[in-house]
Structure formats: C-alpha cells, structure tokens
C-alpha positions in Angstrom: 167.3 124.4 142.7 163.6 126.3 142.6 162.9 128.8 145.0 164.7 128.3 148.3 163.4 125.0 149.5 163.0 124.1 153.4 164.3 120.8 154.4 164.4 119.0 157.8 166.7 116.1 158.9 166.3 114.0 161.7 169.4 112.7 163.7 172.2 115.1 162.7 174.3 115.5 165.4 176.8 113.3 163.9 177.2 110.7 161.1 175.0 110.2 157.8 172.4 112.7 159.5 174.8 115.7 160.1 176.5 114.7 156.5 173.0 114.6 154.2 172.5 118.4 156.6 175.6 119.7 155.1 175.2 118.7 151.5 171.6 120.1 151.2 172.6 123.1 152.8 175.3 123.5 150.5 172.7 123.4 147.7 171.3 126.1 148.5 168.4 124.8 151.0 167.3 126.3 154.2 168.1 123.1 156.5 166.3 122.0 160.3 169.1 119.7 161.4 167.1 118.0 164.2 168.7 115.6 167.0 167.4 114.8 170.3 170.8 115.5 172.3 170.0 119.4 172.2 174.5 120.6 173.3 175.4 117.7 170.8 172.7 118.7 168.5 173.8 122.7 168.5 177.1 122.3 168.7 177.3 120.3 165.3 174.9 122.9 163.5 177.3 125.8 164.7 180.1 123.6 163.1 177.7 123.1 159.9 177.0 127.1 160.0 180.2 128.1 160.1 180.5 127.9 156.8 178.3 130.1 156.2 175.2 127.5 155.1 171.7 128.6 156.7 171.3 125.7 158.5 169.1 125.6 162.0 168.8 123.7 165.3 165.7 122.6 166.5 165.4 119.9 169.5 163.2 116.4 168.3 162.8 113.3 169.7 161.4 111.4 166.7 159.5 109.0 169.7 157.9 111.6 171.2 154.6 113.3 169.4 154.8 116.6 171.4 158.4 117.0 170.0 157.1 116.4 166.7 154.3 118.7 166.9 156.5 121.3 168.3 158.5 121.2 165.5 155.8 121.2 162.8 154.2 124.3 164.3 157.4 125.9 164.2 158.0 125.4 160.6 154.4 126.8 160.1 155.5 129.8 161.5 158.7 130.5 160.2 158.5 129.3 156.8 154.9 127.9 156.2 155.6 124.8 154.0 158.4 121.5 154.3 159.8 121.0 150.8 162.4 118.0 152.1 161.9 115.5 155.0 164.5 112.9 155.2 163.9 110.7 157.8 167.5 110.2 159.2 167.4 109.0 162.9 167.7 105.2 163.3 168.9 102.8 165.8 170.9 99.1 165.8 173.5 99.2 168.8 172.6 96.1 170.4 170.2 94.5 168.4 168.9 91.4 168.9 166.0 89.3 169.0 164.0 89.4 171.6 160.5 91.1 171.6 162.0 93.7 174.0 165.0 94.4 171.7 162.7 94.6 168.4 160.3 97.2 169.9 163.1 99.5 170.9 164.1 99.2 167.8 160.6 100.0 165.9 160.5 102.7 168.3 162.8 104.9 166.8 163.3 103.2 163.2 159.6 102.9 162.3 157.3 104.4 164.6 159.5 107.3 165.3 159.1 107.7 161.1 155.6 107.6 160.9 155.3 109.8 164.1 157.5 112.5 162.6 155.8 112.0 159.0 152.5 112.4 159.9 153.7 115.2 161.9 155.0 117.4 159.0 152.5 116.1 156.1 150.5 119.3 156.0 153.7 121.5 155.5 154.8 119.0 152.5 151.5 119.5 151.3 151.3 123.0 151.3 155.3 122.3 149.3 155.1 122.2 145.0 156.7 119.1 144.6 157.9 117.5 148.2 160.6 114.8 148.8 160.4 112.0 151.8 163.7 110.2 152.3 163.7 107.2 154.5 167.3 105.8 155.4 166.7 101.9 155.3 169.3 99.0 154.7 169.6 95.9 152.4 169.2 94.2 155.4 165.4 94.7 155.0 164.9 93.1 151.6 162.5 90.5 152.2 164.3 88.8 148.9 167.7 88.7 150.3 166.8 87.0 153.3 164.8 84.8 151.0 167.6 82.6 150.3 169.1 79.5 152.0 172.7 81.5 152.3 170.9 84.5 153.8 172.8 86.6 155.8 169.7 87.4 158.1 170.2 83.8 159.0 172.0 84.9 162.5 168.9 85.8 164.6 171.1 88.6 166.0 169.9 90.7 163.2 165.9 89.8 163.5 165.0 93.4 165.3 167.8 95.3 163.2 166.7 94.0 159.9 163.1 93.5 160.6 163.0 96.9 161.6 163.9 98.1 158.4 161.9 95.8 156.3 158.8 97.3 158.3 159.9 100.4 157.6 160.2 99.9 153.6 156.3 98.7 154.1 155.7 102.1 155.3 157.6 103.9 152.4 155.3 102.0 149.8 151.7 102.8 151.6 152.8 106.7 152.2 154.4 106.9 148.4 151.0 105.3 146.9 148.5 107.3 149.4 150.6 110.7 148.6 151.3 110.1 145.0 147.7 112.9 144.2 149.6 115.1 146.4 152.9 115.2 144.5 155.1 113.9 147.3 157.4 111.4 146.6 158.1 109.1 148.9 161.3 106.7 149.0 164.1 104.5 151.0 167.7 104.4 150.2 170.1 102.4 151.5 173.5 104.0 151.9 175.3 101.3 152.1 177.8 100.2 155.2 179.1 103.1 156.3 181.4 103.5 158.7 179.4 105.2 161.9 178.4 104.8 165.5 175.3 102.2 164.5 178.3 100.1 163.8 180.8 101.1 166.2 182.9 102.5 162.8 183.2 99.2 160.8 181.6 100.1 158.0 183.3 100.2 154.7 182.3 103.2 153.3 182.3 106.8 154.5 179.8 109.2 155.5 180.2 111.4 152.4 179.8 108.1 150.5 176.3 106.8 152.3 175.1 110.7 152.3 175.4 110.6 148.1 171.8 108.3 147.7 170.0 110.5 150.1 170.5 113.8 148.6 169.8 112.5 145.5 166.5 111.3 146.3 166.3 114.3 148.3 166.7 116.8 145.1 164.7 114.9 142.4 163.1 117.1 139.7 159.3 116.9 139.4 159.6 113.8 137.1 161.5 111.6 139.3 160.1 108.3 141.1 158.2 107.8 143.8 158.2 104.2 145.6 161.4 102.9 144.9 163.9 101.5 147.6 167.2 102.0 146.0 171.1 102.6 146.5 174.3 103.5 144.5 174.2 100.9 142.2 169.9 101.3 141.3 167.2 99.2 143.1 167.3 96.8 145.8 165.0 94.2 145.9 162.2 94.5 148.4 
C-alpha cells in the first residue's frame, strides 16, 4: 500500500458492497462505505468498525445528483483527493423486459454509475494513480449472448443483462478518456454469488465475488486499464 489511500464504495449495507468495504479497509485504506438506507447503512459500518478498521458512513443515493455532490464535497473537505471508487450498488430483483422494468434498472446500474463517477472525477484526479471498479456480470457480454444456445435467450433477463452490457460501454469510454489522467478504469464480474439480487442462490460467497474487485481495486501503477474481467481472466465483451 502507498500512503493511506481514500476509497469509497457504493451499496455496502450488505452483500458484495459491505464485503469489498471490509477487505479494503483491512488493507489499510481509509473506506466511505456508502448506502442509501442511512440505519441499515450505519449499522453495518459500526459492525465493519468494530474491528477496529477506519471505515466511515456517509448517506448516497447513487440516482440522485445532490446526494452525489454531497458526498464529493465532503471528501474535498476531509481528505481532498478519492484514490478508490468502486462502483458497487446495482439492481436485478424483478427484472424483466419491459421498457418500464429496463429503465429502473439503468437507473441505478448505469446512470446511477455515471452520476456518481462524474461526481467524484476531480477528487481521482487530484489521486497519484486512481482505481474505478465497476461491478458488472457475464450476463452483459455481447459475445455470450451471441450464440444460438445463449442463455440471454429468456427475455426475462433483457433489462438485467442489458443493463450491464450498457454499463461495460461506459467502463471502455471513461478508461480511454481517463487513461492521460492515470485512472484506471475497469468491470469485474464476481461471479454468482449468493446475495439479495438473487434472493441467495448464487453459488459462490460474498468473500468469493469480493476477491476480483479488490484486486482491481489495489492494482500497482502498471496494471490495466479497460479490461472486463473475473477470477478466471477476461470475459468477452
């Protein structure tokens, strides 16, 4: 670790978000551990601090651009840069396919990104070397719904998985535009893990998905920018 970097995660009160908190805390970082739920939000960061980790509440609604802004100007203050932004909070329960069903969805899974992003870029600009994580899924790779025995095939998934495939657009144009800056920007998929998106039939475990993240999360100044990958190396976009 360099000098005691600032990170923020979004959607922490539980799950992957609260899990990827916990692990960058434990490294040493000073962690924001945002949620929108403010009692479920604090009371999971007083479980996380506990253990003595520096990590800190602070209410966001990653829809809103107030919240956003609220939360940027209070980083300004207290620690004037963002080293770490991993953009956390996502939605699926109840996904569908209607137009109604996908823009809830891209509320929260992409424009909820790009409203919190855009939010924070001048503090990761004012960081050495910044990190942006954005959670996606394999159920966003254009090339795995490509096939004839496509598992997108169900139109139950059209918001979910469109949702993220919009999302992995926006990882490419922010890693390419930021790229002079020395921010990297890229999405991991953590695999299906076993949370409330999925109402805990997942296959894998929080600590499991959480592994990709942080990894991105902690790269050295010579790591990549504007890949989409999981455990196992890159997914196809």
């Amino acid at each position: 670790m360099r000098e005691k970097e600032i990170a923020l995660v979004t959607g922490t009160n539980k799950g992957l978000g609260r899990e990827i908190a916990r692990r960058l805390a434990a490294m040493g970082m000073t962690v924001l551990a945002t949620a929108r739920d403010e009692p479920r939000g604090r009371s999971a960061v007083a479980e996380l601090a506990a253990g003595g980790a520096e990590v800190r509440f602070a209410v966001l609604d990653v829809t809103d651009t107030d919240s956003a802004a609220a939360v940027a100007r209070r980083i300004g203050a207290e620690y004037g840069r963002l080293d770490v932004l991993v953009n956390n909070a996502g939605v699926a329960a109840g996904a569908g396919h209607t137009a109604e069903e996908m823009r809830r969805l891209y509320e929260t899974n992409v424009f909820g990104v790009v409203t919190v992003t855009n939010a924070l870029l001048p503090l990761l600009r004012r960081a050495p070397t910044a990190r942006i994580v954005n959670m996606s899924s394999t159920m966003g790779s254009l090339a795995l719904h490509a096939g004839p025995n496509s598992p997108g095939l169900d139109l139950s998934h059209l918001a979910y998985s469109s949702s993220k495939t919009a999302l992995n657009a926006v990882t490419l144009l922010y890693a390419n535009h930021l790229r002079a800056d020395r921010i990297k920007v890229n999405a991991v998929c953590p695999g299906y893990v076993a949370t409330d998106l999925n109402q805990h039939s997942g296959i894998r475990t929080v600590e499991q998905g959480a592994e990709i993240a942080v990894r991105l999360a902690t790269l050295d100044t010579d790591g990549p920018t504007g890949t989409f990958v999981d455990d196992n190396g890159a997914v196809a976009w």
